[in-house]
Residue, then its C-alpha position, 0 to 999 in steps of 0.5 A: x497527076x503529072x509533075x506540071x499538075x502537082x507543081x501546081x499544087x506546090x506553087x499554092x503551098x510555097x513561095x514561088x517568085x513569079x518567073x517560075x509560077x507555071x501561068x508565067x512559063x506558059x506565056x513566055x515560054x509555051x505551054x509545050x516548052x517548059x517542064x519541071x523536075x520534083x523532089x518528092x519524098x513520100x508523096x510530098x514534095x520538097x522542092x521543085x526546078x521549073x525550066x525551059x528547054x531549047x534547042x540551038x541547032x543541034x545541042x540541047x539547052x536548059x536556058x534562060x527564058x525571054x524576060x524571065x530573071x529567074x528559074x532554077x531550084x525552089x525549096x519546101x524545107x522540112x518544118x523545124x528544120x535548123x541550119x545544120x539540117x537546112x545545108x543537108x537537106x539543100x546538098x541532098x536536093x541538089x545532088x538528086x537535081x543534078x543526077x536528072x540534069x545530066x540523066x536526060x543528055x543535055x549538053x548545056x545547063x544554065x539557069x539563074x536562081x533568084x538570090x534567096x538562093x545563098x549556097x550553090x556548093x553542092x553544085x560546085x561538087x558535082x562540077x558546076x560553075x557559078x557566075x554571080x550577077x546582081x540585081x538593086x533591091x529596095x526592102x523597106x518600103x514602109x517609110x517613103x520618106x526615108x526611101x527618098x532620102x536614101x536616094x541620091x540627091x542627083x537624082x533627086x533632083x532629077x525626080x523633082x524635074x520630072x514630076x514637074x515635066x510629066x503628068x502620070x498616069x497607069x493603065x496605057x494600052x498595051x499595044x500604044x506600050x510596045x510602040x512606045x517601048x520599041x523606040x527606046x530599041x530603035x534609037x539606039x540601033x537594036x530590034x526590040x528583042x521580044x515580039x508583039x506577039x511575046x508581049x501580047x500573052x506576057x501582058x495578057x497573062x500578068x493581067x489575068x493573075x493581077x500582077x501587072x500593071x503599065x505606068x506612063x507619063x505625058x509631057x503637058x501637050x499630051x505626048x508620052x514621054x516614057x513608060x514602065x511596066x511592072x509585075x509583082x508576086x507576093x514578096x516583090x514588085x518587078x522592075x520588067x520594062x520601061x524608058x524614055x520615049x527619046x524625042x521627050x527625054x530631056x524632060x527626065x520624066x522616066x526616074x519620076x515614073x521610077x519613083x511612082x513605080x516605088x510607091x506603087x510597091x509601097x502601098x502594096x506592101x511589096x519590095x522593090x527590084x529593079x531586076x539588075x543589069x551587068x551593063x555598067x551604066x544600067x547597074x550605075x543608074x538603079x544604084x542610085x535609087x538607093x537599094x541594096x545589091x543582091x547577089x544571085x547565080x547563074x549556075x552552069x555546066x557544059x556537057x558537050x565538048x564541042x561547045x566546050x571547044x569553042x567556048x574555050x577558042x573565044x576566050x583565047x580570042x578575046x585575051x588575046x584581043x585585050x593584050x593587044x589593045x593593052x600594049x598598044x596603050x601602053x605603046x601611046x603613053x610612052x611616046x606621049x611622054x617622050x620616054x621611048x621613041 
């Protein structure tokens, strides 16, 4: 068997989140365009590091793949193993993980690790960095009305508007989805950053494997006001895709979709991840459902110096930018306040 065919076999025994499971990499990536390193012992194997390769003019990259939150290293950690042993058995891993990455000549690694993933250390001694980013996660989804007391009472409120504006509903037409969804691009300027073609076999691919499911809610004349699509593994549902439709926002129709979203977790049995943002107002909004945020990596290592230049150039840059700014700031309160003139 090849690593791509015992990884499956892994995949049957371990957890894997649903952004490594190999059906998952060949919609988004291509079948040809992902691969996976193994850490194998005896013919048995311990961990796994699904990743996606992409070439960026002329400087190879293990990267973040369209949509997928997560990759990096999945352990199988040896039965009865304590915590002592676990830390060990993590560096030995990881030590054997990095020899591969910088054995097949990249010139930038990066990868998110889902934030099950708690000790990145041994990377840090073989000279990785770490940036930490957060996603919101709801893990107790047994008692709902405990979830809806938990979120805040705004949008609760919000909710409540919503559900009375909206009519909802699950099992929109993919294709009436990406129309809808790329409006909530449009307006704001932007292209939507996944084709129809990318959509169609991510779709296609989460159908097949019973984990995905589109929820959408009409206003009373029958308009679609806002949809959300939803992915789930055996641990968690995804919060993937989803908005107001931005004729029919003012209906709040979206969070209401949010919380038929939670409840459609609940009944699985499933936690609820909103699968973070870093952009401010993104990260304020799903704080408000009341999950908890959980911290995961993006480890990272640059091998080419060239890169290494220009990354460095564009920090410069952008301190630089920021001084300026501050000192013009500065420069506007003193003469407001007749200080200094």
């Amino acid at each position: 068997m090849d690593n791509k065919e015992k990884y499956e076999i892994f995949c049957q025994k371990t957890y894997v989140p649903i952004y490594s499971k190999p059906w998952w990499l060949d919609a988004v990536c291509g079948k040809d365009n992902w691969d996976v390193w193994l850490y194998e012992k005896e013919e048995e194997i311990f961990a796994a590091m699904p990743y996606y390769m992409e070439r960026r003019g002329e400087y190879r990259y293990i990267t973040k793949a369209l949509l997928t939150q997560n990759n990096g290293i999945i352990f199988n950690y040896p039965e009865g193993a304590k915590n002592i042993a676990r830390q060990k058995f993590e560096e030995k891993v990881i030590d054997a993980a990095c020899e591969f990455i910088e054995g097949i000549k990249l010139d930038v690694y990066e990868q998110q690790y889902h934030y099950g993933f708690d000790n990145w250390l041994p990377f840090y001694w073989n000279k990785y960095e770490a940036i930490t980013r957060y996603t919101y996660v709801l893990e107790d989804l047994k008692d709902l009305e405990a979830v809806w007391l938990n979120i805040s009472s705004k949008y609760r409120r919000g909710i409540k508007k919503g559900m009375k504006n909206g009519v909802f509903h699950r099992g929109l037409d993919y294709k009436i989805f990406y129309q809808e969804h790329e409006k909530v691009f449009l307006k704001q300027g932007l292209e939507c950053p996944f084709s129809f073609k990318q959509w169609e076999r991510i779709y296609t691919a989460c159908r097949e494997h019973g984990a995905g499911e589109i929820l959408y809610a009409n206003d009373k004349e029958g308009n679609i006001a806002s949809v959300l699509f939803l992915i789930w593994d055996e641990q968690s549902v995804y919060h993937l895709l989803g908005g107001n439709i931005p004729e029919f926002q003012r209906l709040e129709t979206y969070d209401a979709l949010v919380w038929e979203g939670i409840k459609f977790a609940s009944q699985k049995g499933l936690k609820y991840d909103f699968e973070g943002s870093m952009i401010k107002r993104i990260s304020k909004s799903f704080r408000e459902f009341g999950g908890n945020p959980m911290p995961y990596f993006r480890i990272r290592k640059v091998f080419h110096p060239e890169i290494m230049r220009e990354e460095t150039e564009k920090k410069i840059r952008e301190s630089g930018v920021a001084i300026l700014k501050e000192n013009v700031r500065c420069n506007s309160e003193i003469c407001k306040d007749n200080i200094r003139c």
